[in-house]
N, C-alpha and C positions, 0 to 999 in steps of 0.2 A: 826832293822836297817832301818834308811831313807836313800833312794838311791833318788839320782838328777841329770838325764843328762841335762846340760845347752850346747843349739844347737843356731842354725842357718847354715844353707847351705851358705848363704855371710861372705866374711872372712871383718875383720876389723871394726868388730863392738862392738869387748870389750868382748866379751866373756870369754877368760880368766882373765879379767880384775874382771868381775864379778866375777868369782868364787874366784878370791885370796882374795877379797873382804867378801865375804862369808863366806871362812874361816877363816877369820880374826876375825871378828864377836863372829864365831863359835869358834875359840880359847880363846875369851876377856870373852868370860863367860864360858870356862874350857869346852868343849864339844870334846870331842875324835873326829876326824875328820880326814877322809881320802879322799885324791885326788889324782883321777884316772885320769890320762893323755895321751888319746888316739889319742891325735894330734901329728903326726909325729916334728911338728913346734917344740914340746917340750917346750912351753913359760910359762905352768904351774906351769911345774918341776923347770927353772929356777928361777922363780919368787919366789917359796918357799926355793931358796938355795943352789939350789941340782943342782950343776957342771957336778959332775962325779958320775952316780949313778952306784952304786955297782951291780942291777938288773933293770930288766924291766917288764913292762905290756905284750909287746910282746911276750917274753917265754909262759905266759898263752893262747896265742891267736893262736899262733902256732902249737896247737893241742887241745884237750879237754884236761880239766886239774879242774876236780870240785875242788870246794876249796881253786883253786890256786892264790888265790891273795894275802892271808895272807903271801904266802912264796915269796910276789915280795912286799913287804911293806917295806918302811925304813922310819927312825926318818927325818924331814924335819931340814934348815938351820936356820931357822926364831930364835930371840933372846929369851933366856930364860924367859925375864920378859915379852913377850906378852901373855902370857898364854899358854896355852895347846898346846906343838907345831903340828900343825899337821902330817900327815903320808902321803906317797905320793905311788904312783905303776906309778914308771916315765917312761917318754915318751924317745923312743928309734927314732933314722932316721933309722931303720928297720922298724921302721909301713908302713912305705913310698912302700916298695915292699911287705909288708905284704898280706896288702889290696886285689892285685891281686892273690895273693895264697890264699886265702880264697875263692874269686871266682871258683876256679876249683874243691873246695869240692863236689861230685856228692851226698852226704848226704845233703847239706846246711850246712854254716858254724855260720849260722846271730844269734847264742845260744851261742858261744864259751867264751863270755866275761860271761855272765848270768850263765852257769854254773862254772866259775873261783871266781865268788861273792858269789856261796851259800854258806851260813854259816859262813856267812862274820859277826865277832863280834861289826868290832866296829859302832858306832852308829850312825853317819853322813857320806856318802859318796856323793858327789862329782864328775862327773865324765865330765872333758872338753871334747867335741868335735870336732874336724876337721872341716873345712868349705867345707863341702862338705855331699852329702847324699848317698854316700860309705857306704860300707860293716862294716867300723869303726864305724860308725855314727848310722848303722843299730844294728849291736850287741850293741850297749850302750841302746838303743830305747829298747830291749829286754830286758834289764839286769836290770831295775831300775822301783822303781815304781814312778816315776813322772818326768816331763819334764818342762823346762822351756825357752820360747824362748827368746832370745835377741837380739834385734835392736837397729838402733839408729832411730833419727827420720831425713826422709827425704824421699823425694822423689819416693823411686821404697822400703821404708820400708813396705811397705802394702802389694804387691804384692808378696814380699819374706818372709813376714811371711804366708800367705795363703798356698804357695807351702808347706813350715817345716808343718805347721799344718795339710796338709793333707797326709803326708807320716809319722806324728804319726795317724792319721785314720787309714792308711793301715796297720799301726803295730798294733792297738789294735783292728783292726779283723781278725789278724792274732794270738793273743794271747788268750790264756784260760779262762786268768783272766779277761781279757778287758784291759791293762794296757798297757802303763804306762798314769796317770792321767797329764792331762794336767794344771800346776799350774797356769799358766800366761803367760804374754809379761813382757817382763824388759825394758822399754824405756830406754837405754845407754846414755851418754854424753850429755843429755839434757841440752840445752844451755840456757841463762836468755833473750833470744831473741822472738820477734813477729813469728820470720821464726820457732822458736825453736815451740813457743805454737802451731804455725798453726798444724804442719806436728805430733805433741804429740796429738793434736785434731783431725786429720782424723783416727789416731788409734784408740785413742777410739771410736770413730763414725764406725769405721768398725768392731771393735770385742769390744764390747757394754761389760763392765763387766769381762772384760781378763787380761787387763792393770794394771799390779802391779804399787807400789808407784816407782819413777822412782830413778836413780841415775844421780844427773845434771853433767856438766864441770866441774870438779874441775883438775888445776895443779895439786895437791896434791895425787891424785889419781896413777893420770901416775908416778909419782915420786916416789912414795912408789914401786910401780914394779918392775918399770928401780932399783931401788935399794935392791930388793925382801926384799924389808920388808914388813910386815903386816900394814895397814893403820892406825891400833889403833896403833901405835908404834909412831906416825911421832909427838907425841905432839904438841908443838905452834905452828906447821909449818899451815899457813894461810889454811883456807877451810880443812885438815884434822880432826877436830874433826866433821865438818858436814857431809862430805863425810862418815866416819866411823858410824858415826850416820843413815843414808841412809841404809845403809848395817845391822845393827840392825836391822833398820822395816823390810827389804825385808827377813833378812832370819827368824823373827817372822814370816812372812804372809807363807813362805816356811813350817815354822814347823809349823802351824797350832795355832800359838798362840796372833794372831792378825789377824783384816780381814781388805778389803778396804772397807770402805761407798760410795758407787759411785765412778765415775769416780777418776783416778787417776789425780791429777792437777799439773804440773808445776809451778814450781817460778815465779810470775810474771816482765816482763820486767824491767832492771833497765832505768833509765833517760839515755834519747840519743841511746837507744840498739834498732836493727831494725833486 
């Protein structure tokens, strides 16, 4: 099993956007996949389909429960010709007071999710995060072996990937294994702009070597969401085959089957874009 928590502590920077993305991907070439939805928001679960789920992630979280995700898994909404649909362990608005009741565990609670994954068969998981560095946030950090941040590019993006990156420090000297591995930055909604390349440049210029290949603006992207469908679905619809293509490399470099050659680079500006 490859386990992936995709973070950041700022909300609104696409991070579930990524992961539907990912999945998408991950279903277009038949890969079993599962997404764990530990954001109270629940925008994962929607996105893959899933209105009214029958069970939740929560039930696992709310006590130990090794092994217990298998029994909170259900078939996703996604269409039968995108491929493999994937599976989802949906997000409940009981995470929301969850959170705080895990806090009062006098044993520590930050394993609860780690032990409801072991022995977890299928072979991609997935796990969205909450915008915040919560006890939700903290159990997924535990439970996976590798991490992936995502920003968008702008402004106060540098300073708030340093904070995520060093509370995975704290978690991988706090763990046995050293884990979980830190795969990268996903530079999000990169735009074909000068402001776009500046603010994609001080990233890599700050973590030299971290910066995966990015996912730019595309409408197509949002659209696929708002309509939970998978983005390999959306055909001629304009910027969807690129967008979905973007998501290919990223979760190659994820599985280890491609790498970056330097710096990750942005599309360059079109005529008249500032």
């Amino acid at each position: 099993m490859t386990s992936i928590a995709v973070v950041n502590q700022k909300g609104g920077v696409g991070k579930t956007t990524v992961v539907l993305g990912l999945a998408s991907a991950a279903a277009h070439r038949g890969i079993e996949t599962l997404v764990v939805d530990i954001d109270p928001q629940g925008n994962a679960t929607t996105g893959l389909g899933v209105f009214e789920p029958t069970r939740s992630v929560d039930s696992v979280l709310a006590d130990e429960s090794p092994g217990g995700i298998e029994s909170v898994m259900e078939t996703t909404a996604w269409p039968h010709d995108s491929g493999r649909r994937p599976l989802v362990a949906a997000s409940s608005p009981a995470l929301a007071a969850r959170e705080p009741q895990l806090a009062t565990d006098p044993l520590g609670a930050q394993d609860r999710l780690s032990l409801a994954m072991s022995g977890c068969s299928v072979p991609l998981v997935l796990v969205d995060c909450p915008p915040s560095l919560g006890l939700l946030t903290i159990n997924a950090l535990f439970a996976v072996d590798s991490v992936m941040v995502v920003t968008e590019p702008g402004a106060w993006a540098v300073d708030g990937v340093g904070r995520m990156l060093q509370t995975v420090s704290r978690i991988q000297s706090r763990r046995f294994d050293g884990g979980p591995v830190v795969k990268g930055i996903a530079i999000n909604r990169l735009g074909r702009t000068r402001d776009g390349r500046y603010w994609h440049d001080q990233l890599d210029a700050a973590y030299p070597g971290k910066c995966l290949p990015p996912v730019h603006l595309r409408a197509a992207v949002s659209e696929a969401s708002a309509q939970s469908r998978p983005i390999h679905s959306l055909g001629r619809r304009a910027g969807a085959s690129e967008a979905a293509g973007e998501f290919d490399v990223l979760l190659d470099v994820l599985l280890g089957h491609a790498a970056t050659d330097g710096p990750s680079r942005p599309e360059s500006p079109q005529q008249g874009e500032t």
